[in-house]
C-alpha positions in Angstrom: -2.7 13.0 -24.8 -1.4 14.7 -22.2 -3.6 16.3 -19.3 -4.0 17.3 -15.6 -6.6 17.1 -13.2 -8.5 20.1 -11.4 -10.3 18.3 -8.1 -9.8 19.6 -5.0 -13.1 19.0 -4.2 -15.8 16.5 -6.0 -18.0 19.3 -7.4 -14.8 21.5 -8.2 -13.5 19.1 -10.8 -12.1 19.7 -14.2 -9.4 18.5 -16.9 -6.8 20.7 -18.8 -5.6 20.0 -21.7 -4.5 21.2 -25.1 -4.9 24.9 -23.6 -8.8 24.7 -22.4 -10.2 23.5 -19.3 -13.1 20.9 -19.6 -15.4 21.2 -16.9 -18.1 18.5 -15.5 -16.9 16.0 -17.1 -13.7 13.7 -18.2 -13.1 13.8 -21.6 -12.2 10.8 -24.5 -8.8 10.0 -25.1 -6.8 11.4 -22.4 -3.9 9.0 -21.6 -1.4 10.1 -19.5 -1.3 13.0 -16.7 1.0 13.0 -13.3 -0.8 11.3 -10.8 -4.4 9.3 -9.6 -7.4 10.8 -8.8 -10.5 9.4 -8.1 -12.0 10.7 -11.1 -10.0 8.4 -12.8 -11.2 5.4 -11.4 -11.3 2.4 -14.0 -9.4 4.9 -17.0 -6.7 3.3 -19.0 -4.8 6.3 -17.6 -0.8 6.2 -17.3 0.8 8.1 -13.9 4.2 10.1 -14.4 5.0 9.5 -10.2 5.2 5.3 -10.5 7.9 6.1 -13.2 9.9 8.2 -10.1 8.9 6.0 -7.7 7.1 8.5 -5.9 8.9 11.4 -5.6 7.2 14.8 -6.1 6.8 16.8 -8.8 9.1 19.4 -7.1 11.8 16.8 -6.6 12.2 15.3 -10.7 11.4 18.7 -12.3 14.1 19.2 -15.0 16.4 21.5 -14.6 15.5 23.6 -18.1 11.9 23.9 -16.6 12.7 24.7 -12.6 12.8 28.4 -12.8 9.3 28.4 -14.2 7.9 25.4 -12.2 9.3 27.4 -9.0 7.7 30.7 -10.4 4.1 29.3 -11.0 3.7 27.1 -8.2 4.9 29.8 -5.8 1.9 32.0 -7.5 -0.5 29.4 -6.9 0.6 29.1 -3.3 0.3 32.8 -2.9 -3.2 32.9 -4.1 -4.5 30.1 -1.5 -2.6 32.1 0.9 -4.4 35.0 0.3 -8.1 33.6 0.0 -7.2 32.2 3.7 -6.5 35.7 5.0 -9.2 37.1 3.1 -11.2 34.7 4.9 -12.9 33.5 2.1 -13.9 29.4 2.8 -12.8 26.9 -0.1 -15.5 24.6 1.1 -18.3 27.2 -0.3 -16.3 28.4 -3.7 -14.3 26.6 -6.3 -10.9 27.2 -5.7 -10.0 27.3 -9.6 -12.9 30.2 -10.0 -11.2 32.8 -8.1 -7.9 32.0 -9.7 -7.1 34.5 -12.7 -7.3 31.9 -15.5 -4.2 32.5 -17.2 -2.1 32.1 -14.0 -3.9 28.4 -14.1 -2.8 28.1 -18.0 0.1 29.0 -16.9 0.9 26.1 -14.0 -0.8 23.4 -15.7 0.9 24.2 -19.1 3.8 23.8 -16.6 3.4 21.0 -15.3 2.0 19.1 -18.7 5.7 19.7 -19.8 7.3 18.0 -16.6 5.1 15.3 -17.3 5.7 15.0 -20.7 9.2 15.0 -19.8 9.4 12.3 -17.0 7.6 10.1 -20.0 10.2 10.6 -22.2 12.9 9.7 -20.0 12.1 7.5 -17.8 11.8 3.3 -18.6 7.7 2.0 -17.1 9.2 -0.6 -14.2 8.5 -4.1 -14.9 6.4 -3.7 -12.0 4.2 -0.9 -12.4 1.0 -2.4 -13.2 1.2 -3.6 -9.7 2.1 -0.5 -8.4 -1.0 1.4 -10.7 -3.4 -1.1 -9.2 -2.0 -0.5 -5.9 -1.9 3.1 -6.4 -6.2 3.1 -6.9 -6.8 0.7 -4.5 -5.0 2.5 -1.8 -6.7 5.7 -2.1 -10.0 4.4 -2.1 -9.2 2.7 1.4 -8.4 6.2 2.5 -11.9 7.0 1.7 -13.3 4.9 4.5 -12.2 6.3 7.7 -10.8 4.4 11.1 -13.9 4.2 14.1 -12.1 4.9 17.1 -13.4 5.1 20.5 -12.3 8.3 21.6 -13.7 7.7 25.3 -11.9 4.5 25.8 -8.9 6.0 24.9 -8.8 9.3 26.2 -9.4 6.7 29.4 -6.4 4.5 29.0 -4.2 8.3 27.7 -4.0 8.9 31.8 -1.8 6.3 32.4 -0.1 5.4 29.1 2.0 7.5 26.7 1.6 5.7 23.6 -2.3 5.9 24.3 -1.9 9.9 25.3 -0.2 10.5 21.9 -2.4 8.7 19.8 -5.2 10.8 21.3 -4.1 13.8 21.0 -3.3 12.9 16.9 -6.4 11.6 16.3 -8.9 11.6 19.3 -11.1 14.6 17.8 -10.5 13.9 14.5 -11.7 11.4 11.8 -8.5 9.5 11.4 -7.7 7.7 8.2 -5.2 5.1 6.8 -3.0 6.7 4.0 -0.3 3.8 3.2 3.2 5.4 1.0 3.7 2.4 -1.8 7.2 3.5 -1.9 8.1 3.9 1.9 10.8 0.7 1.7 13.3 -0.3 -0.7 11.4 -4.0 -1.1 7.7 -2.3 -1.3 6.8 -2.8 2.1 4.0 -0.6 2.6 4.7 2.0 5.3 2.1 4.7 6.1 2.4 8.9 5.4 3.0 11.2 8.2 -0.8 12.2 9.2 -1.8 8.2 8.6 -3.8 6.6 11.5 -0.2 4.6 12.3 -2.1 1.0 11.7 1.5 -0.6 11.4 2.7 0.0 14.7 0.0 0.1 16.7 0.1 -1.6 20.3 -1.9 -4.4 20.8 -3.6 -2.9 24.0 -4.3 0.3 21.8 -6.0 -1.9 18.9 -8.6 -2.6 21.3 -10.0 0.8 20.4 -10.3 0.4 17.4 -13.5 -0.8 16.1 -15.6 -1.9 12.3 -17.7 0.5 11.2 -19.8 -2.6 10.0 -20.3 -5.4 12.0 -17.3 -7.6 12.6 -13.0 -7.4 11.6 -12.6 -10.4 9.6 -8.7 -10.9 9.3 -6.8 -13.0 6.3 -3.5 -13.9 7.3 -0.7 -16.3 5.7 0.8 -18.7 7.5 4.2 -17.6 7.4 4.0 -15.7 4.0 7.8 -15.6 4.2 8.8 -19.2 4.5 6.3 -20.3 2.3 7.4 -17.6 -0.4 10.9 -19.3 0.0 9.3 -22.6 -0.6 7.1 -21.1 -4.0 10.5 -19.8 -5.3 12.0 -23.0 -5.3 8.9 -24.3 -7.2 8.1 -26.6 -4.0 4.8 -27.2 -3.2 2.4 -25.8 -0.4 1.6 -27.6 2.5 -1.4 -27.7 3.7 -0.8 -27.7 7.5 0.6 -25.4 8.8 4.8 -24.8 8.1 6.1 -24.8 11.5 4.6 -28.2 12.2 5.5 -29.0 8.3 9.0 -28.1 9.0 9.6 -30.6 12.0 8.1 -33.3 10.5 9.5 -33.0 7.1 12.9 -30.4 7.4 13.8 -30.6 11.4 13.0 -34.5 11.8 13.2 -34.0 15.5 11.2 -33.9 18.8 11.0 -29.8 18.6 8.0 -27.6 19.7 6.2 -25.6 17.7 8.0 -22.5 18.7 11.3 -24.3 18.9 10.5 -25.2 15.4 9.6 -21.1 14.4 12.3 -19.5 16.6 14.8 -21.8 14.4 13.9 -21.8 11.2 13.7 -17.7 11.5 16.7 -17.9 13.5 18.4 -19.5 10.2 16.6 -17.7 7.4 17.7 -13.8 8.8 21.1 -15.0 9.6 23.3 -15.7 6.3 25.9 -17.3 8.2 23.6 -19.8 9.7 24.0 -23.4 8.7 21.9 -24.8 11.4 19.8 -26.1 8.4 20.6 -27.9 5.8 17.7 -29.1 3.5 16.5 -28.9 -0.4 13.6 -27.4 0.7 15.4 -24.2 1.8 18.6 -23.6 -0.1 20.1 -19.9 -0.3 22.3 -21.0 -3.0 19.9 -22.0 -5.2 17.5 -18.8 -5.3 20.7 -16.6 -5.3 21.8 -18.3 -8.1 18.2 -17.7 -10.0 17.4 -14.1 -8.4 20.3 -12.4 -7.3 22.9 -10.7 -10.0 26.3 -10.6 -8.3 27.8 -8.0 -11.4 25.3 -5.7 -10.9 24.3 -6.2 -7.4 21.0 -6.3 -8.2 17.9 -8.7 -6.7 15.3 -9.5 -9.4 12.1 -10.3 -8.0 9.0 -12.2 -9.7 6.9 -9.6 -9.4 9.2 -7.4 -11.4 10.9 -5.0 -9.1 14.9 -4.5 -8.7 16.4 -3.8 -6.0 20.4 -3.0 -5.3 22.0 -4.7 -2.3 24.9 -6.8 -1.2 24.8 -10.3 -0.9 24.5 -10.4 2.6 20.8 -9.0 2.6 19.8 -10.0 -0.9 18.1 -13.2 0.3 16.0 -11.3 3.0 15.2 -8.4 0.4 14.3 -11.1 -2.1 11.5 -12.6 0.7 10.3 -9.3 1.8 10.1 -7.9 -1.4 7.7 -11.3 -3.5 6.1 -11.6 -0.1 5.0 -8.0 0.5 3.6 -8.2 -3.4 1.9 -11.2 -2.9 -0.3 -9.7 -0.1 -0.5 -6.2 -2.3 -1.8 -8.6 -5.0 -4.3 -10.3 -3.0 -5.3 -6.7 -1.2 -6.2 -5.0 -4.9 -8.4 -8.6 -5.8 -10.2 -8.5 -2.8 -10.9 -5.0 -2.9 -12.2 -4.8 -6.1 -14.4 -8.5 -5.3 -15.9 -5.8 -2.1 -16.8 -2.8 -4.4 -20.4 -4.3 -5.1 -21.0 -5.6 -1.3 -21.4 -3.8 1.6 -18.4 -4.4 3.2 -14.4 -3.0 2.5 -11.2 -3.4 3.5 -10.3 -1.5 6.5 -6.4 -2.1 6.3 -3.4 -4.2 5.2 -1.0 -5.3 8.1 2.0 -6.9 7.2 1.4 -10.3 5.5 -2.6 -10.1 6.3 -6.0 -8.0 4.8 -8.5 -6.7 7.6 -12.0 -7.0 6.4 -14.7 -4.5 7.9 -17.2 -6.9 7.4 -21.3 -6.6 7.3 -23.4 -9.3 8.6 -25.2 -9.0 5.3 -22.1 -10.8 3.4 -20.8 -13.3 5.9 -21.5 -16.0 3.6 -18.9 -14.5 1.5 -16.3 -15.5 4.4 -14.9 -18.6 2.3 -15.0 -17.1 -1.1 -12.6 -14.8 0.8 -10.6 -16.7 2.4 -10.2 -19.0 -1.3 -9.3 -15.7 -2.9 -6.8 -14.3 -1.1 -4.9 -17.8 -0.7 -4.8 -18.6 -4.5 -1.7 -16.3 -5.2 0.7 -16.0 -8.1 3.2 -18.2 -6.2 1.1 -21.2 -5.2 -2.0 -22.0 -2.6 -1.0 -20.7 0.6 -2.7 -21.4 4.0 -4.8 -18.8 5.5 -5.5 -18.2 9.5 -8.7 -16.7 9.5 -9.6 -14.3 12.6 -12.9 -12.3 13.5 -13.7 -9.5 16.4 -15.4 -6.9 17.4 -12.6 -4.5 17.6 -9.3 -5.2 15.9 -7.5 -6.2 19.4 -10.0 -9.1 20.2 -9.4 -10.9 17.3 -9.9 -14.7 17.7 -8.6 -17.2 14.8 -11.7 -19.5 13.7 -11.9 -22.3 11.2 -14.9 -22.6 8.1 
């Protein structure tokens, strides 16, 4: 059953569907609609964007139903428009009350159709059960806002630009994390435009930001991408830790242990390097399994397909399993947090940042066990804790 969502605010909520408008409540039975909400939370619901990867409504609108979709979304721009100038504040009415109800019959009816169609023509990815898990789990991150100490870095903003930007975004606001699941070609999480920028932030500038509980606690892997390289192959983990693994057991010389990182990275972005030469780490072999030469096409095992040329099908393949791997481990331990009093505050590359209360740091190993028991093997986790997310210091159970 078709239907579409009515919440711009939580006590302005309603569903459409077959023509009426169900208020209060979320009826039986609905099954498919264009996009999460909140409201749905836990619904065997299906979501029209994961079949577009994303794109908006405006953007995969069929051509037969464009005129219309331009007409009555233009209407309903016009009306919010004119309750602004009117000077009439959302906040105290329902938006949908002031609306003449058949121009909201109308737009919804609309958009049912687009819905409908993108159902109809479009294949479910291998992968979007992921990406529906993900979809949840990321918006209810959004709901827990970033603590920043405006003071400290309206301070530092005198003498550096990066600092004097970042307040000026967000240093009288409430910032917030608002990841794009779609922002990459391998599902490397990027974040939206008006996203506290978590993924580039510099380290001097982390130091402002701060748990709203007690402590950051920070699950990392220990080089997520080697190791997935290793997991593909169907070799297993090692327990220490890979680079000192990798002299010992792939280098078999008298290196460092950042001789030992700078070359076997040096080697795995380069796919003219042959400066290793090991059955531990063989391109050949996972090209051969993963990588479709006809069709250009790098089939990862979490389901996603990605077009490139051989040349960077080995590094999309890594990025890609790796990137899912932490997305998997992110939606786990954010569902193990709902019934504690801590969340997760952000994902960052290959590692989870905990905002953790003091009340559940006996849950610190149950943690760390969960987020390093992955679909591709046991992978070591670096565990780090602060008091702001610059000052964190790694710390073993």
């Amino acid at each position: 059953m078709f239907f579409q969502l009515l919440d711009n605010k939580i006590d302005c909520a309603g569903t459409y569907l077959d023509g009426q408008f169900v208020w209060q409540r979320i009826p039986q039975g609905i099954t498919k609609t264009w996009s999460y909400s909140d409201h749905l939370f836990g619904m065997d619901v299906d979501y029209a964007n994961l079949l577009v990867q994303g794109k908006s409504i405006d953007d995969v609108c069929p051509e037969f139903l464009r005129e219309r979709w331009s007409s009555v979304s233009n209407l309903m721009k016009s009306h919010f428009k004119s309750f602004i100038t009117a000077k009439i504040d959302l906040n105290d009415v329902c938006f949908y009350d002031v609306v003449p109800q058949k121009h909201l019959i109308h737009y919804f009816d609309t958009k049912n159709e687009i819905t409908k169609w993108i159902f109809d023509n479009h294949e479910r990815p291998e992968h979007y059960t992921l990406l529906k898990n993900a979809q949840a789990a990321i918006k209810e991150l959004k709901h827990h806002p970033i603590k920043l100490n405006s003071f400290a870095l309206y301070c530092a903003a005198a003498d550096d630009m990066k600092a004097k930007h970042l307040y000026s975004q967000f240093g009288e606001t409430t910032p917030y994390i608002d990841y794009n699941l779609f922002g990459t070609i391998t599902g490397r999480l990027t974040t939206k435009k008006d996203s506290f920028p978590i993924l580039n932030l510099k380290s001097e500038l982390k130091n402002h930001v701060y748990p709203t509980n007690d402590v950051f606690l920070e699950l990392d892997f220990n080089a997520s991408e080697i190791r997935t390289m290793l997991a593909l192959q169907e070799h297993e983990q090692p327990e220490e830790d890979i680079h000192e693994w990798n002299i010992k057991n792939v280098f078999g010389q008298d290196l460092s242990r950042d001789e030992a990182k700078t070359k076997i990275f040096a080697w795995l972005y380069n796919p003219e390097s042959r400066i290793i030469k090991s059955d531990y780490y063989d391109r050949d072999v996972l090209l051969e399994r993963y990588y479709d030469s006809e069709s250009e096409m790098v089939r990862t095992p979490f389901g996603r397909s990605i077009a490139t040329t051989p040349s960077k099908a080995l590094n999309y393949l890594l990025q890609s399993s790796s990137s899912d791997n932490t997305l998997e481990r992110f939606i786990k331990i954010s569902g193990f947090l709902r019934a504690t009093r801590s969340h997760v505050a952000a994902i960052v590359h290959d590692s989870v940042v905990i905002d953790l209360h003091a009340d559940d740091r006996r849950l610190i190993p149950e943690l760390k066990e969960m987020f390093g028991d992955t679909r591709l093997g046991k992978f070591k986790v670096n565990c780090s804790i602060g008091k702001s997310l610059g000052k964190l210091k790694k710390f073993s159970w």
